[in-house]
N, C-alpha and C positions, 0 to 999 in steps of 0.2 A: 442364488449361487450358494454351494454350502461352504461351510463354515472350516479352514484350515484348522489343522490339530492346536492345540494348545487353545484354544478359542479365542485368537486375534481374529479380529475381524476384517473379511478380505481388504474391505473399503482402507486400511492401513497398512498394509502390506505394496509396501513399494514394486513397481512393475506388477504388481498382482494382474492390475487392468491396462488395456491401452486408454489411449484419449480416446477414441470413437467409441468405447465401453461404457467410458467414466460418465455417473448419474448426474455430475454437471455442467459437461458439457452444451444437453439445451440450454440451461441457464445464458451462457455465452452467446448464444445463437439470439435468444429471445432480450437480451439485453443490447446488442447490436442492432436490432428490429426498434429497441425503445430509442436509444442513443441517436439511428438514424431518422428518426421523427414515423417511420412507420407503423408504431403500433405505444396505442395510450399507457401512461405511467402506472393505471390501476391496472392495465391488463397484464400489465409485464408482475408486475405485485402476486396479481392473480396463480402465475407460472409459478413463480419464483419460491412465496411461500410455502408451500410441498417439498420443492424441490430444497431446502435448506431443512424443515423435518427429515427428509429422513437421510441428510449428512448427516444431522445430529447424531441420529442412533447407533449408527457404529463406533464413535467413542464412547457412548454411552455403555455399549458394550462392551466395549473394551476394558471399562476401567474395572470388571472384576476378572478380567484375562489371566492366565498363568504366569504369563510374565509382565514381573513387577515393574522394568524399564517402558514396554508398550503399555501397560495399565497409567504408568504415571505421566506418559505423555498423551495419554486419552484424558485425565485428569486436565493437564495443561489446557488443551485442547478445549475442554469443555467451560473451564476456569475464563480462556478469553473468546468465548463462541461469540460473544455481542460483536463483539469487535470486527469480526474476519466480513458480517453483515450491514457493516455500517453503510455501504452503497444501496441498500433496501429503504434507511432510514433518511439519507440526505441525498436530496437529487444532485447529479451532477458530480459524484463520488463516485469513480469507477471501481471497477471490482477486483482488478489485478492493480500491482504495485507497480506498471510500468512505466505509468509517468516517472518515478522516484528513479527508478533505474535508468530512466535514459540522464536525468538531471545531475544522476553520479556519476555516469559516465565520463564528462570530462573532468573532474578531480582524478579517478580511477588513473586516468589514463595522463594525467600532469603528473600526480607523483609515479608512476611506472618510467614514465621518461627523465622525470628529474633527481631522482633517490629520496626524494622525500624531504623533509628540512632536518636541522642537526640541534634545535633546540627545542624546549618544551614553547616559548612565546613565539617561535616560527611556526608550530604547528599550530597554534592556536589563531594563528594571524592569516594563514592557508586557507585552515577551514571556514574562518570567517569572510573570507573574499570571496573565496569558493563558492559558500550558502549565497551570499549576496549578489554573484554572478547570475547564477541558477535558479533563483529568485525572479532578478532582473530579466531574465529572458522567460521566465514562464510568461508573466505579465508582460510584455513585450517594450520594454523600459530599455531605455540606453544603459550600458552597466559604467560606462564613461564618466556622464552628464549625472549619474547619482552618488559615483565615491566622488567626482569633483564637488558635488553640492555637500558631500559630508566631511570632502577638509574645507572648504569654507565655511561652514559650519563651526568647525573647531577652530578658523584662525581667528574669525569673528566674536565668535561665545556666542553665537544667534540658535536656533534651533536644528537640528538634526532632521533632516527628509524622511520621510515613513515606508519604510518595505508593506506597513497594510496596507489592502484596497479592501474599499467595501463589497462585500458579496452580499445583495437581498434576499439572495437566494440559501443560505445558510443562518446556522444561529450562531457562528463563531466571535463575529464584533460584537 
């Protein structure tokens, strides 16, 4: 594909491509195939790394571009490349942020319906039930039966319930 004027590179250029264009969408396909047990972890690997070479190179390119605003978010860009790959590096880390998004979804959608809270310790008390909620239902936890164990917790002075669960499959604990 050549290269638009100013030498951004197309791969940043929003709308440039569709999604049945874009270079990674097999990615999605071949991680779907791994996720669904159809096809081994080394072979998705296999796909995969290529297919993230040469994402790289168009910010790479980018950052000596004409324009300093897309030069400097090709810099960004490439400042947290590890990151955007961390579902290559740990099983079981998928590659869109949708789990997060649906998990915000019902805050989103309490404060839209409620106006929000009117102090700074309400806000802070929101987001902390909110996390905890959201939490509790990732892991499939009563969100009930674990704030009641944490004001018993606090009437008693006894210890606090743990939102961690072990994962063997990670190096996070």
């Amino acid at each position: 594909m050549p290269e638009p004027k100013n030498n951004v590179p197309a791969m940043l250029i929003p709308c440039r491509r569709r999604w049945h264009e874009s270079p990674v969408r097999p990615l999605f396909h071949w991680w779907h195939k791994y996720r669904d047990g159809e096809m081994a972890w080394g072979t998705f690997l296999g796909y995969a790394r290529p297919i993230r070479w040469g994402v790289r190179q168009a910010p790479g390119r980018g950052v000596s571009c004409a324009s300093e605003k897309t030069a400097a978010t090709c810099r960004m860009l490439l400042e947290g490349e590890e990151h955007l790959w961390t579902f290559l590096r740990v099983r079981g880390i998928e590659p869109t942020n949708n789990a997060a998004e649906r998990a915000l979804r019902h805050a989103v959608l309490w404060r839209k319906s409620s106006g929000g809270t009117a102090s700074e310790w309400g806000s802070r008390f929101v987001e902390r039930v909110l996390s905890v909620a959201a939490t509790c239902r990732q892991q499939g936890r009563n969100v009930l039966e674990y704030l009641t164990g944490c004001f018993r917790a606090h009437v008693t002075g006894g210890p606090l319930p743990s939102l961690l669960v072990s994962n063997p499959g990670t190096d996070l604990l």
